[in-house]
Residue frames relative to the residue before (quaternion, step in Angstrom):
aa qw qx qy qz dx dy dz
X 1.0000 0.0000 0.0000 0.0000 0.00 0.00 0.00
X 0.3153 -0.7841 0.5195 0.1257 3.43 -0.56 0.94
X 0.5016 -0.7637 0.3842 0.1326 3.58 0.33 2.00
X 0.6725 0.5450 -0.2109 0.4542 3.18 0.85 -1.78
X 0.7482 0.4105 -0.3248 0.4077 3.28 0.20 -0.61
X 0.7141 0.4662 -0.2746 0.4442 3.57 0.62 -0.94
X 0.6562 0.4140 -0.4005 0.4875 3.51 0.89 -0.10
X 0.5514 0.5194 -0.4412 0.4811 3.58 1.08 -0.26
X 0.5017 0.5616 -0.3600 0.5507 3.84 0.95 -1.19
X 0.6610 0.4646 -0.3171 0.4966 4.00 0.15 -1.28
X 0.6865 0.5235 -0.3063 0.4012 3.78 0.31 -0.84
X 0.8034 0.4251 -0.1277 0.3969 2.68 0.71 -1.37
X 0.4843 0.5641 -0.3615 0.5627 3.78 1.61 -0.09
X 0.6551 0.6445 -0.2245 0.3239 3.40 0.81 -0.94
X 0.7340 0.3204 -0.1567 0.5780 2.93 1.29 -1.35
X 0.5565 0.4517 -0.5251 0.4587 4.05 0.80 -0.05
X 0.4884 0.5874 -0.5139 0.3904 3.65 0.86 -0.29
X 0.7654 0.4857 -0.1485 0.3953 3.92 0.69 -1.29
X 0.7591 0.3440 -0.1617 0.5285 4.02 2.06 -0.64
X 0.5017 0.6227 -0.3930 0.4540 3.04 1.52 -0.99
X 0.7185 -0.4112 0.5172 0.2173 3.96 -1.82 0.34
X 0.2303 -0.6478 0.6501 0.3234 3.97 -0.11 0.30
X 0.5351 -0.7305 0.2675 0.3294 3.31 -0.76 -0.03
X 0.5359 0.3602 -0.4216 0.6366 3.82 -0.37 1.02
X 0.5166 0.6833 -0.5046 0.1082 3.72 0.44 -0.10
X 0.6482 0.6214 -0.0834 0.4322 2.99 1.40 -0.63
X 0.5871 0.3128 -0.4236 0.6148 3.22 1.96 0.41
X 0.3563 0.7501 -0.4188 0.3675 3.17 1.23 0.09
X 0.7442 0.3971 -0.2959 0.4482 3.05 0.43 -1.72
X 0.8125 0.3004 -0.1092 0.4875 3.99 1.23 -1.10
X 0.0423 -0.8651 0.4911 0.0932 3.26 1.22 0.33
X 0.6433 0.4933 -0.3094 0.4971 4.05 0.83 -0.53
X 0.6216 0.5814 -0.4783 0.2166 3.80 0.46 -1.12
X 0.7104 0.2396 -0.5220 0.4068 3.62 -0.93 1.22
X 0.8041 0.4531 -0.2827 0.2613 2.86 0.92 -0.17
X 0.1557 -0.7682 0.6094 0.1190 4.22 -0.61 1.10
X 0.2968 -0.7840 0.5452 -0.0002 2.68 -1.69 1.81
X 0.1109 -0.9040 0.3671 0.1889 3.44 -0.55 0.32
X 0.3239 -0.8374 0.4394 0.0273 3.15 -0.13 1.73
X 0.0342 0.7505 -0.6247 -0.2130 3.80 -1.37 0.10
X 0.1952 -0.7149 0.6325 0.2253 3.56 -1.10 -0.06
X 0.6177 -0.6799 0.3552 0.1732 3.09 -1.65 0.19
X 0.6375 -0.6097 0.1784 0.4358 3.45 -0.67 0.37
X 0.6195 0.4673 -0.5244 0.3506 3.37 0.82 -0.42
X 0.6238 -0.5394 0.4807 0.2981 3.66 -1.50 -0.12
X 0.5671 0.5964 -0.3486 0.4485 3.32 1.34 -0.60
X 0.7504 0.4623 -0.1319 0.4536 3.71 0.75 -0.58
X 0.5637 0.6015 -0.4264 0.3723 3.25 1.48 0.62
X 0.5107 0.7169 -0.3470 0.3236 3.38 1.24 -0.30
X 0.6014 0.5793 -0.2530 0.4886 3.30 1.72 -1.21
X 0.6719 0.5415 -0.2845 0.4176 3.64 1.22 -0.93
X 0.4910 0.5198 -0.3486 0.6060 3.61 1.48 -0.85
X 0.7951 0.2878 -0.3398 0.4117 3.96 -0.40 -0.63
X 0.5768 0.4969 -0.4475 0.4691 3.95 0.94 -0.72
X 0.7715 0.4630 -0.3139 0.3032 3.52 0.70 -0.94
X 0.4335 0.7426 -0.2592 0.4399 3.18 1.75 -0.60
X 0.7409 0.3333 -0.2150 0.5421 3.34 0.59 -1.35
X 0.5997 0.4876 -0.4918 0.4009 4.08 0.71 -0.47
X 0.6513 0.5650 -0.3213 0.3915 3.83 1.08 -0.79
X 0.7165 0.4285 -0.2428 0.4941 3.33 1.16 -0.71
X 0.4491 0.5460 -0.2538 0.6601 3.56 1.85 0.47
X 0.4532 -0.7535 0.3526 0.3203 3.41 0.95 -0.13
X 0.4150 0.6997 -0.4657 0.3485 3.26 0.90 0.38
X 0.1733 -0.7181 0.6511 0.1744 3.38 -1.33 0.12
X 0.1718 -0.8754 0.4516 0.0160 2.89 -1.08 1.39
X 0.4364 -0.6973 0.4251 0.3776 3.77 -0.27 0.88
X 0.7067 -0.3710 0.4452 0.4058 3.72 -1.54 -0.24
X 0.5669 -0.6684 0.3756 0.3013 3.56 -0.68 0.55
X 0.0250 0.8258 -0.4880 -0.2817 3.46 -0.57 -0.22
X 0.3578 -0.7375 0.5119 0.2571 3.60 -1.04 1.24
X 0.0644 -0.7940 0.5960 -0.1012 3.12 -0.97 1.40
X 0.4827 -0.5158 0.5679 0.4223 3.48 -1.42 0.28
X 0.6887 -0.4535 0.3497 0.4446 3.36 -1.87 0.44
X 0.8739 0.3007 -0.2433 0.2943 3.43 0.43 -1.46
X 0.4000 0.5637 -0.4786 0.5415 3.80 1.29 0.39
X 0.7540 0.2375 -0.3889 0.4732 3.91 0.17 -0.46
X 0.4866 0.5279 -0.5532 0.4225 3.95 0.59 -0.38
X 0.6702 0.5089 -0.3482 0.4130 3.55 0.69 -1.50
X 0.7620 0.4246 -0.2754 0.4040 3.82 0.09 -1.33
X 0.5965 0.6077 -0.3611 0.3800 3.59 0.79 -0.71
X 0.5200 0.6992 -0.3137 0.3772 3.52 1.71 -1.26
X 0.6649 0.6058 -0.1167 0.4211 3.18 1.11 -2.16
X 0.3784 -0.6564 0.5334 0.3761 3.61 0.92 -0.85
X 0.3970 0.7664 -0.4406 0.2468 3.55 1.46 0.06
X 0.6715 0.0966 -0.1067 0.7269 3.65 1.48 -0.63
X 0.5827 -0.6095 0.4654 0.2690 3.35 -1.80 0.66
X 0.8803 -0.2493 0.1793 0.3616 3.30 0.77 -1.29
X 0.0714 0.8070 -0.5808 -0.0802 4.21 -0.10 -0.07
X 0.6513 -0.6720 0.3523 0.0078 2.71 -2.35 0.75
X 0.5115 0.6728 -0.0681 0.5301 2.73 2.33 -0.68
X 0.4169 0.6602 -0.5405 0.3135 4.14 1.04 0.78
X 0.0191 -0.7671 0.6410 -0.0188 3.21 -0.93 1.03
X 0.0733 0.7979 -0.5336 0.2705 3.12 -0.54 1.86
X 0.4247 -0.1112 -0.8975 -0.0426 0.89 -1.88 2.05
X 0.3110 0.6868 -0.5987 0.2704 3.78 0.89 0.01
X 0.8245 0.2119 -0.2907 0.4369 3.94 0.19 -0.67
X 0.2443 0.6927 -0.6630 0.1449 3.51 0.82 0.50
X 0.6440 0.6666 -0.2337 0.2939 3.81 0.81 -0.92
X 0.8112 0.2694 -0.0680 0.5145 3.09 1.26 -0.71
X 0.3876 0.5160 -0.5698 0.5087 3.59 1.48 0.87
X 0.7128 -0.4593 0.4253 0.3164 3.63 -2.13 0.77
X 0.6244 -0.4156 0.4042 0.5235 3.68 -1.11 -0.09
X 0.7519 0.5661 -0.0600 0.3325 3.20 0.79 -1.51
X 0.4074 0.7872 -0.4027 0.2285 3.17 1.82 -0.31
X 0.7604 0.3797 -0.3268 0.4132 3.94 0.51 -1.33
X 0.5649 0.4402 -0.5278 0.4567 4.04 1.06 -0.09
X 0.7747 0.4032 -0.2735 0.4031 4.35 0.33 -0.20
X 0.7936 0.0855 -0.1026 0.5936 3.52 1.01 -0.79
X 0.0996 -0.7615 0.6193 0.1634 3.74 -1.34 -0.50
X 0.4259 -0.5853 0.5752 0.3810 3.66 -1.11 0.19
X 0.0813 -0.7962 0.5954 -0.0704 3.72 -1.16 0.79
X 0.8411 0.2352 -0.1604 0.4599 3.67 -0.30 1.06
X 0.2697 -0.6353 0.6376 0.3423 3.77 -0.74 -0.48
X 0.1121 -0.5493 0.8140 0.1516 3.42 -1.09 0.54
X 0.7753 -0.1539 0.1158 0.6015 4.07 0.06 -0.32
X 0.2652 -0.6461 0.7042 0.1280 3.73 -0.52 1.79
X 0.8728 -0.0900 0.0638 0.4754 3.59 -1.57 1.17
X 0.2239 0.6901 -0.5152 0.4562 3.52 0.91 1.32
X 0.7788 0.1196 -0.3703 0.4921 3.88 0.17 -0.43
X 0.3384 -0.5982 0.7244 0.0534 3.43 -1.72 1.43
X 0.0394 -0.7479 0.6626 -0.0048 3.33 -1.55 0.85
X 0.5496 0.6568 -0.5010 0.1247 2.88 -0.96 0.24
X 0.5308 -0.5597 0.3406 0.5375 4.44 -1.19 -0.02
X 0.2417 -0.7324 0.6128 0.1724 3.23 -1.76 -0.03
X 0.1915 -0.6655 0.6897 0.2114 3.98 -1.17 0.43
X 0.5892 -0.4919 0.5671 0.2989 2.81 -2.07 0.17
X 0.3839 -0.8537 0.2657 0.2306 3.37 -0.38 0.92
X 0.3575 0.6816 -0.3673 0.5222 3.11 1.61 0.64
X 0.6321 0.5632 -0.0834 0.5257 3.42 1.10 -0.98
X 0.8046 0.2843 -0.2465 0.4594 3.12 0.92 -1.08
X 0.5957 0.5510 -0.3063 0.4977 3.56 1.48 0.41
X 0.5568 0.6049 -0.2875 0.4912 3.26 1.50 -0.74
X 0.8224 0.2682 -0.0693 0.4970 3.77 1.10 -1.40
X 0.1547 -0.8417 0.3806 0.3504 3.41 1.83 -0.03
X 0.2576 0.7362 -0.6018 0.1715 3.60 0.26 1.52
X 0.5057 -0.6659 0.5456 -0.0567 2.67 -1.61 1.60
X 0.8188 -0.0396 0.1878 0.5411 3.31 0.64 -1.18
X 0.7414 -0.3548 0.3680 0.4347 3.44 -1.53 0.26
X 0.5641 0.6465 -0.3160 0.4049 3.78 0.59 -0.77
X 0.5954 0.5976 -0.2792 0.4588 3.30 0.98 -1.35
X 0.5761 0.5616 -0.3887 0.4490 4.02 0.85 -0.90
X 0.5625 0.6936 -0.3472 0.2862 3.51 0.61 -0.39
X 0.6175 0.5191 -0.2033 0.5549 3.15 1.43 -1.19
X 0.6114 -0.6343 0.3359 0.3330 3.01 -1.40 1.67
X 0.7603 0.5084 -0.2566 0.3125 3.80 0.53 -1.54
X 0.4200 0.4488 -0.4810 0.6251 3.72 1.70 -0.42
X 0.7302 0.3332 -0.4805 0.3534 3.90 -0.79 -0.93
X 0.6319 0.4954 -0.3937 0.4475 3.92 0.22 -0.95
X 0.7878 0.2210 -0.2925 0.4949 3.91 0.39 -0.92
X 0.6697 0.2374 -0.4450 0.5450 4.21 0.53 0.25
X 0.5891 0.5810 -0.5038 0.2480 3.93 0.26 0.99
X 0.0406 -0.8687 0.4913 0.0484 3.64 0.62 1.13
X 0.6504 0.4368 -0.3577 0.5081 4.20 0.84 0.23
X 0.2111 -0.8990 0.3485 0.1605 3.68 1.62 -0.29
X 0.1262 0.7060 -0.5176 0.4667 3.00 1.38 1.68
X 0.6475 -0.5682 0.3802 0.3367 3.82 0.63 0.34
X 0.6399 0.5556 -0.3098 0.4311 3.52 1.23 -0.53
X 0.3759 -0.5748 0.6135 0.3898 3.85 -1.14 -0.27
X 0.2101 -0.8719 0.4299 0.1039 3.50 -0.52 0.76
X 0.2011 -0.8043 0.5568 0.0504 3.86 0.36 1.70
X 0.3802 -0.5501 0.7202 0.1846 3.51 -1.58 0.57
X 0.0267 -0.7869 0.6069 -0.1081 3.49 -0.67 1.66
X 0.6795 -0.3428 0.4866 0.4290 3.59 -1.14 -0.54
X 0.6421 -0.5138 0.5688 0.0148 2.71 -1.75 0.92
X 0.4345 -0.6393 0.5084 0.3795 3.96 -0.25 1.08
X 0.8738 0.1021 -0.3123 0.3584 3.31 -1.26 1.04
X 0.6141 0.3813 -0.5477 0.4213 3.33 0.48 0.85
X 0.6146 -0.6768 0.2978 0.2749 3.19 -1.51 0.83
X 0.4202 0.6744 -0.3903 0.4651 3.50 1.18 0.66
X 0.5217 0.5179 -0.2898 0.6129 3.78 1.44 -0.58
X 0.6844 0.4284 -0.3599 0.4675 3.71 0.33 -0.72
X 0.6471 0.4275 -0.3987 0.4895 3.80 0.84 -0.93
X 0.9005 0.3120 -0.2465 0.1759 3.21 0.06 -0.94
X 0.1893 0.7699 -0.4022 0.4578 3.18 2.25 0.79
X 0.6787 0.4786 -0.2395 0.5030 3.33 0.84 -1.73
X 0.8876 0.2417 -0.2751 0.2795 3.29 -0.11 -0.76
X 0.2437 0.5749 -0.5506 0.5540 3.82 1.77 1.00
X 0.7760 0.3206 -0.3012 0.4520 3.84 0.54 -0.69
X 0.7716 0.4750 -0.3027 0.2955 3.42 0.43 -0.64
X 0.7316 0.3402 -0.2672 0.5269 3.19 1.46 -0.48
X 0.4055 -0.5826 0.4929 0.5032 3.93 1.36 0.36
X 0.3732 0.5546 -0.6989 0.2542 3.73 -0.57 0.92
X 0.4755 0.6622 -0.5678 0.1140 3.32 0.43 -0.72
X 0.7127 0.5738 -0.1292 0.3824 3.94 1.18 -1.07
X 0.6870 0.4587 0.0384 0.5623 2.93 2.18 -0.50
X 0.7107 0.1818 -0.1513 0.6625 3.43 1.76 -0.39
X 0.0697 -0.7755 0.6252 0.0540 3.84 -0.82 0.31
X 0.7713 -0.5926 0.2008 -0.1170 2.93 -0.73 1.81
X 0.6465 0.6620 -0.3783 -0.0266 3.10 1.49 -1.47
X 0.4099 -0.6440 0.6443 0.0458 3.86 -0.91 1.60
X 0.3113 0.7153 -0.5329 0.3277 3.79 0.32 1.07
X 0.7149 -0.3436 0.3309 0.5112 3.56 -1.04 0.35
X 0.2877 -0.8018 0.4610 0.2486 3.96 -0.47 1.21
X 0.5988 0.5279 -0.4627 0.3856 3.39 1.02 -0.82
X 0.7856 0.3088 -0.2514 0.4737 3.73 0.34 -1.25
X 0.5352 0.5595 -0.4925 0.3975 3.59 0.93 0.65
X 0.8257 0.2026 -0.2543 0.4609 3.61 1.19 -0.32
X 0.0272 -0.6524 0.5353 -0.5358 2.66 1.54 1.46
X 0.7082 0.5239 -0.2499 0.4019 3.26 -0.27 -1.53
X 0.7065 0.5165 -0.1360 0.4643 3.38 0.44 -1.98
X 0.6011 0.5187 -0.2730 0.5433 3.47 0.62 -0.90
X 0.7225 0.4420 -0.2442 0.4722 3.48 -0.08 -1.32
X 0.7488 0.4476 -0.2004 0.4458 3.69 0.54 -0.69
X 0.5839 0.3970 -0.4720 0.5278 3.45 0.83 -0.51
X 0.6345 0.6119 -0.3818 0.2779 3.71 0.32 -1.17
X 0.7130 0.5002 -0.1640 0.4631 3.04 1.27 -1.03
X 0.4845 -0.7770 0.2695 0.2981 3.74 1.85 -0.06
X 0.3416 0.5850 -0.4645 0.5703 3.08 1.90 1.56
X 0.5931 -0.5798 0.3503 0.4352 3.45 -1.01 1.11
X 0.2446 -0.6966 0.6342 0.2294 3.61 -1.28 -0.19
X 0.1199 0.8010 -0.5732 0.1240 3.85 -0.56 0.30
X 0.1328 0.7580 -0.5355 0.3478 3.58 -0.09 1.69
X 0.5826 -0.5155 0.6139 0.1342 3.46 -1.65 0.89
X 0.3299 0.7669 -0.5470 0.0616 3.91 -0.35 0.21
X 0.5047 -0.6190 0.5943 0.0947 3.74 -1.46 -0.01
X 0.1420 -0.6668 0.7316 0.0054 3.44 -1.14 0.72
X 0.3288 -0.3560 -0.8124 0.3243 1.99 -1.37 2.47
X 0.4612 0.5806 -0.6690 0.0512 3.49 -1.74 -0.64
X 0.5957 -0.6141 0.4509 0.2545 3.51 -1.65 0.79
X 0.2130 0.8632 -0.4039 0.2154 3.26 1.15 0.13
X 0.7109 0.5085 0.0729 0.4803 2.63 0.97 -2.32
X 0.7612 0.2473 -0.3033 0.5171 3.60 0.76 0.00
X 0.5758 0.5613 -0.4021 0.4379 3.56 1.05 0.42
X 0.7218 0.1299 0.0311 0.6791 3.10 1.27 -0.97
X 0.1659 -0.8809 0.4361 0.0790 3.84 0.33 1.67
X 0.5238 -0.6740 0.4623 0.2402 3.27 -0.74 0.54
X 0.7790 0.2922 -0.2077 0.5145 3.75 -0.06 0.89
X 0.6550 0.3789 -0.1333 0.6401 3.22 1.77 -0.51
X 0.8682 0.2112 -0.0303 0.4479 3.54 0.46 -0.75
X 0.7427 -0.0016 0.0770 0.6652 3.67 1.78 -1.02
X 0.1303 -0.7495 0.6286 0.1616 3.25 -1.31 0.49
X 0.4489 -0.6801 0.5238 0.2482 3.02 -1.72 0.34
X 0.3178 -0.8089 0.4535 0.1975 3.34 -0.60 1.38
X 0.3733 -0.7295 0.4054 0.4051 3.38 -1.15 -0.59
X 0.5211 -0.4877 0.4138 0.5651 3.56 -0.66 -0.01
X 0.6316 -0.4984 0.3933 0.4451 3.37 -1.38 -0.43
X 0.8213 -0.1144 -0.1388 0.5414 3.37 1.12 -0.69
X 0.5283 -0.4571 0.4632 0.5454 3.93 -0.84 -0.74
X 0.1253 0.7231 -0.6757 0.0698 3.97 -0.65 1.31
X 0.2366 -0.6973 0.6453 0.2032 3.51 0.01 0.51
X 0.5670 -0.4815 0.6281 0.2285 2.98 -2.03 0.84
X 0.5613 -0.5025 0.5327 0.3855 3.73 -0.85 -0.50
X 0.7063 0.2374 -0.3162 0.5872 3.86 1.00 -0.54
X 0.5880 0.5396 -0.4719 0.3747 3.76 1.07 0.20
X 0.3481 0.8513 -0.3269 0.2173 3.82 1.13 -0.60
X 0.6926 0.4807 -0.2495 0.4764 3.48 0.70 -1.54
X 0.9084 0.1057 -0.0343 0.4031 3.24 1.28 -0.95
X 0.0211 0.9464 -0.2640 0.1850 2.68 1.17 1.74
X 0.6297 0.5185 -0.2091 0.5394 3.36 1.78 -0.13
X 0.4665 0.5350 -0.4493 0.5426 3.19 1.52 0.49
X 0.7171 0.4923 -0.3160 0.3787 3.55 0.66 -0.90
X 0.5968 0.3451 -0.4035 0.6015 4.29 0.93 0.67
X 0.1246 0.8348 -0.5352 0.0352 3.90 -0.24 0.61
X 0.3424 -0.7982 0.4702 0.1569 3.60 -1.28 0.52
X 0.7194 0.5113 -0.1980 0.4264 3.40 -0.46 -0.09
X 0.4152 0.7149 -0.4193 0.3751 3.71 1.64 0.11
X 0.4337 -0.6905 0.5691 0.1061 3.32 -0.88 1.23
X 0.6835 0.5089 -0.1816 0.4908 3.42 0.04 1.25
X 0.5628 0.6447 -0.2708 0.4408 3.27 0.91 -1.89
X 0.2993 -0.5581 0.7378 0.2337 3.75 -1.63 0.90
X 0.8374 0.2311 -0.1915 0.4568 3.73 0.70 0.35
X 0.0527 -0.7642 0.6333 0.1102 3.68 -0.90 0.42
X 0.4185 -0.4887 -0.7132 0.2781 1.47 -1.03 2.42
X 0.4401 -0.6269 0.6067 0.2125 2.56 -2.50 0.10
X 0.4302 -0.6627 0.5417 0.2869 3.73 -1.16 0.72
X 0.1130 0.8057 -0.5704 -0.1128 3.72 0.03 0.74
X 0.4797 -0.6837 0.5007 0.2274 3.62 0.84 0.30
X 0.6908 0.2360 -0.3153 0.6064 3.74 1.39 0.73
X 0.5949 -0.6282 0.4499 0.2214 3.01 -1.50 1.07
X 0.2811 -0.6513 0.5685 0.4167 3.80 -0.42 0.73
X 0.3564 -0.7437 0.5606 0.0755 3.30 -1.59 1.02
X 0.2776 -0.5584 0.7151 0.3159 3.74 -1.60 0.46
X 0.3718 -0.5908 0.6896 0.1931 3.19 -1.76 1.03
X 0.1220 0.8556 -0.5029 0.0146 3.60 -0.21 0.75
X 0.4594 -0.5904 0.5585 0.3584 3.85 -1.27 0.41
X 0.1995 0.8293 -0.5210 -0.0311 3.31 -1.12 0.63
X 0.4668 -0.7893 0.3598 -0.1721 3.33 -1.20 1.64
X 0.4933 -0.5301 0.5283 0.4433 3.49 -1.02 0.32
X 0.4401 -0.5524 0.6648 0.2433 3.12 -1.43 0.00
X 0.7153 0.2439 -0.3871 0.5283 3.86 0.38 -0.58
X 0.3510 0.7732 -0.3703 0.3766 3.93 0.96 0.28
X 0.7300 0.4031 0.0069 0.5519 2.69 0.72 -1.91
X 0.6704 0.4744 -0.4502 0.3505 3.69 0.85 -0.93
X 0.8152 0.4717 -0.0427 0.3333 3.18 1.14 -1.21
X 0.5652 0.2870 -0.2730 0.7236 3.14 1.99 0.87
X 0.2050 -0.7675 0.6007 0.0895 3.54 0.03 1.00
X 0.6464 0.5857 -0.3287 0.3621 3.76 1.01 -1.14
X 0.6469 0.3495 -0.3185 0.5982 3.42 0.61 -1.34
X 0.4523 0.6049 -0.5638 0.3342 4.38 0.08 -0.40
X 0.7885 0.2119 -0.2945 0.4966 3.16 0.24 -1.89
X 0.4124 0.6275 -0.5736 0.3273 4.09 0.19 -0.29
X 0.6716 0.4108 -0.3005 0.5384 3.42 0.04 -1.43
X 0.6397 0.5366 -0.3737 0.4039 3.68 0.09 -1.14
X 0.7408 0.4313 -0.2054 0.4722 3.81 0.27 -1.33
X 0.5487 0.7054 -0.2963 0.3370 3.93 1.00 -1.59
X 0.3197 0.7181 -0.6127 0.0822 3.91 0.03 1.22
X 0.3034 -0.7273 0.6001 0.1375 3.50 -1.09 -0.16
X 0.3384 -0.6726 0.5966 0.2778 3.97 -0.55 1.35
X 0.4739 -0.5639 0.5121 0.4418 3.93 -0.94 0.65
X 0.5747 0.5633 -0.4612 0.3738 3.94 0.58 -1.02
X 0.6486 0.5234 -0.4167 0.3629 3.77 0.44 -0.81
X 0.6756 0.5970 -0.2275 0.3680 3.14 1.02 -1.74
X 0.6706 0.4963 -0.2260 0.5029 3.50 0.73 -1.35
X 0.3953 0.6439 -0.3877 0.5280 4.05 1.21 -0.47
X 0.8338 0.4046 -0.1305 0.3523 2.91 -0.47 -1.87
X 0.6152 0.5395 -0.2563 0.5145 3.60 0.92 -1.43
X 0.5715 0.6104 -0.2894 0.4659 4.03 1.34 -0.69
X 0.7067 0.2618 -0.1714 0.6345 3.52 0.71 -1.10
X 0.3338 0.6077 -0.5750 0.4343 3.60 0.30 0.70
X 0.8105 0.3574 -0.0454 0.4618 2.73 -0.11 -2.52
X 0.7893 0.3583 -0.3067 0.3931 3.72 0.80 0.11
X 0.6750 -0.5749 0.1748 0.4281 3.35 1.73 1.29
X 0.6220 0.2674 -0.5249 0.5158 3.11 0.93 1.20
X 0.0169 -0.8289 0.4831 -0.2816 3.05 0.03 2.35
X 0.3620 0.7558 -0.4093 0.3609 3.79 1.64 -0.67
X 0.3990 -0.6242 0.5064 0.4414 3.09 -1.49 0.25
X 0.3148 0.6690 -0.4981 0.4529 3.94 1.66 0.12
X 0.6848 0.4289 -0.3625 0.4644 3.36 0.08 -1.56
X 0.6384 0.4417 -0.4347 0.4564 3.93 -0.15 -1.47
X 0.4453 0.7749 -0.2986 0.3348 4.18 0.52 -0.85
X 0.8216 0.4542 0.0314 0.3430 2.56 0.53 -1.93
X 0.6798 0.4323 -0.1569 0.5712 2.94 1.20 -1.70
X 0.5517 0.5222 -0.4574 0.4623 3.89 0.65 -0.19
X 0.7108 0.4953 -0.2740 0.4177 3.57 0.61 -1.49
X 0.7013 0.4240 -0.3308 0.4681 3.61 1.15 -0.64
X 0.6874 0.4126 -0.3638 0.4742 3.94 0.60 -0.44
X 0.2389 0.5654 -0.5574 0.5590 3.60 1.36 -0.09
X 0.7574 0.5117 -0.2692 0.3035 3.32 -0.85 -2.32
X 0.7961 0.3742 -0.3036 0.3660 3.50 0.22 -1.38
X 0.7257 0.4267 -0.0371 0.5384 3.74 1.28 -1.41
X 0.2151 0.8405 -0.4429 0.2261 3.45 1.32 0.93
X 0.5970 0.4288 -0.4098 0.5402 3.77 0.92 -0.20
X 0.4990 0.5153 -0.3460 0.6047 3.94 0.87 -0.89
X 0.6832 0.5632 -0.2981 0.3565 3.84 0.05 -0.55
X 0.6921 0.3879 -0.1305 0.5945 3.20 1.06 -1.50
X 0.7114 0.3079 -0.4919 0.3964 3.47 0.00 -0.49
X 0.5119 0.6760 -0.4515 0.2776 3.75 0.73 -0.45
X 0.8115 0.2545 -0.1554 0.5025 3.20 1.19 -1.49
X 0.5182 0.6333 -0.4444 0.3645 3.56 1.15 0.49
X 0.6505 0.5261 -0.2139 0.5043 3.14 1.61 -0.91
X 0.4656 0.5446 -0.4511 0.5322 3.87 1.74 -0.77
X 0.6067 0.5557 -0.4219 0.3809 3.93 0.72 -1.17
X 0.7264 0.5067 -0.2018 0.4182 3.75 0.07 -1.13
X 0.6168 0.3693 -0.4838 0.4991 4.01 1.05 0.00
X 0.1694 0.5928 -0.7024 0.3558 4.02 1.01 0.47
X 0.0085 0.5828 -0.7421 -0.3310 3.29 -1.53 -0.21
């Protein structure tokens, strides 16, 4: 027997015992790889940035992830149910409690905070305008000389930038054209929103009132600042919707930078931006679970990003980019996310 050799053979076992992988490490490191997810996102543009970094981190988890699909709220609540789609980034709850299936909390669930009590709602004036006519509130539209100076089609109405049919911002502000008698007194106009406050934009600059419906994150707010450029009015009173109720003390808030009042009645519930998911998804990927679970976002980034958007870096390159760079900056926050997605492997 040739000693020499077998103790080298012995060595060498010894040490693959100490480099070699234990075993399963390697799905560890990719816990996703066979598997393709299929994500959707929502229509607005502002919410695509979250979908670029959620997907990021599922790829770097081994997953594959199909092309998004842009959907209305109550077609993806619906398809997600079905298992037809896996998951998006873009739940705002409670505003979409209304538009999820009956069946929605026995198939899917919201899961994480992309931004906990992150989406503000509510209208805004030009704050010139809103000193000039001292409006306070939606009510104020009533008066003949406000409708005549916020009526730019000269149909008799004041004309508000609103929401687009199927998001869940059109349904509030339907209700409250009826509940507060405006309906004869405000007009709606439910065009494309982005190139509607375009519009708005373009006019104030030009030293024509401005009166619009807007959200927090969204670039809105840093084109046209609140306290400097617009305020946030109030409704006339607090009527909850029926899916706004449970969380009706969210919908009067203080401290808003801007507000012709402290507090202000904004007549919307402040919202969680949440991720939200199948349930047999989630059972059967623990990795992407705890992702989604861990996946937050500071509103300052968001509102950034949503900036270089609205200033033509709108591609899905550009959106790319800006993921690959807040990665870059938030790279220790990064890793532990996906080190910690690694470790729900059992």
């Amino acid at each position: 027997m040739n000693f020499r050799l077998v103790k080298a053979l012995v060595i060498a076992a010894v040490a693959a015992c100490f480099i070699a992988p234990a075993p399963g490490m390697a799905y560890q490191e990719k816990p996703g790889k066979g598997v393709t997810v299929k994500p959707a996102r929502a229509t607005w543009n502002t919410g695509f940035f979250q979908e670029v970094l959620v997907r990021k981190g599922l790829e770097e988890l081994g997953y594959k992830a199909e092309k998004p699909k842009d959907l209305a709220n109550p077609i993806f609540y619906k398809s997600v149910t079905l298992g037809d789609l896996d998951y998006w980034c873009n739940g705002w709850f409670p505003m979409h409690n209304s538009q999820v299936p009956k069946d929605f909390d026995e198939k899917a669930q919201t899961i994480g905070y992309v931004a906990k009590a992150g989406g503000l709602q509510g209208y805004l004036v030009s704050k010139r305008d809103v000193e000039k006519f001292n409006i306070k509130s939606l009510d104020d539209f009533k008066r003949p000389e406000v409708i005549k100076a916020f009526d730019t089609n000269n149909d008799g109405k004041a004309d508000l930038t609103a929401c687009p049919p199927g998001w869940g911002c059109e349904k509030a502000i339907a209700f409250h054209m009826e509940t507060y008698g405006l309906k004869d007194y405000i007009n709606p106009v439910k065009a494309s929103y982005e190139a509607g406050i375009a519009s708005a934009l373009a006019a104030y600059k030009s030293g024509k009132p401005a009166f619009f419906y807007t959200w927090a994150p969204n670039w809105t707010i840093f084109k046209m600042k609140p306290g400097k450029d617009v305020m946030w009015i109030n409704v006339p009173e607090i009527i909850p919707m029926e899916t706004q109720k449970p969380a009706v003390d969210r919908m009067t808030v203080s401290g808003v930078e801007g507000a012709v009042t402290d507090p202000v009645k904004l007549g919307f519930v402040v919202c969680d931006i949440q991720i939200v998911a199948n349930k047999k998804f989630l059972k059967e990927n623990p990795a992407a679970k705890r992702f989604f679970e861990l996946f937050t976002l500071p509103l300052i980034d968001i509102n950034e990003q949503n900036t270089r958007m609205n200033e033509g870096e709108k591609s899905a390159k550009d959106i790319e980019k800006h993921a690959n760079e807040w990665i870059a900056k938030n790279q220790d926050t990064w890793n532990g996310w996906i080190e910690e997605a690694r470790k729900a492997v059992k």
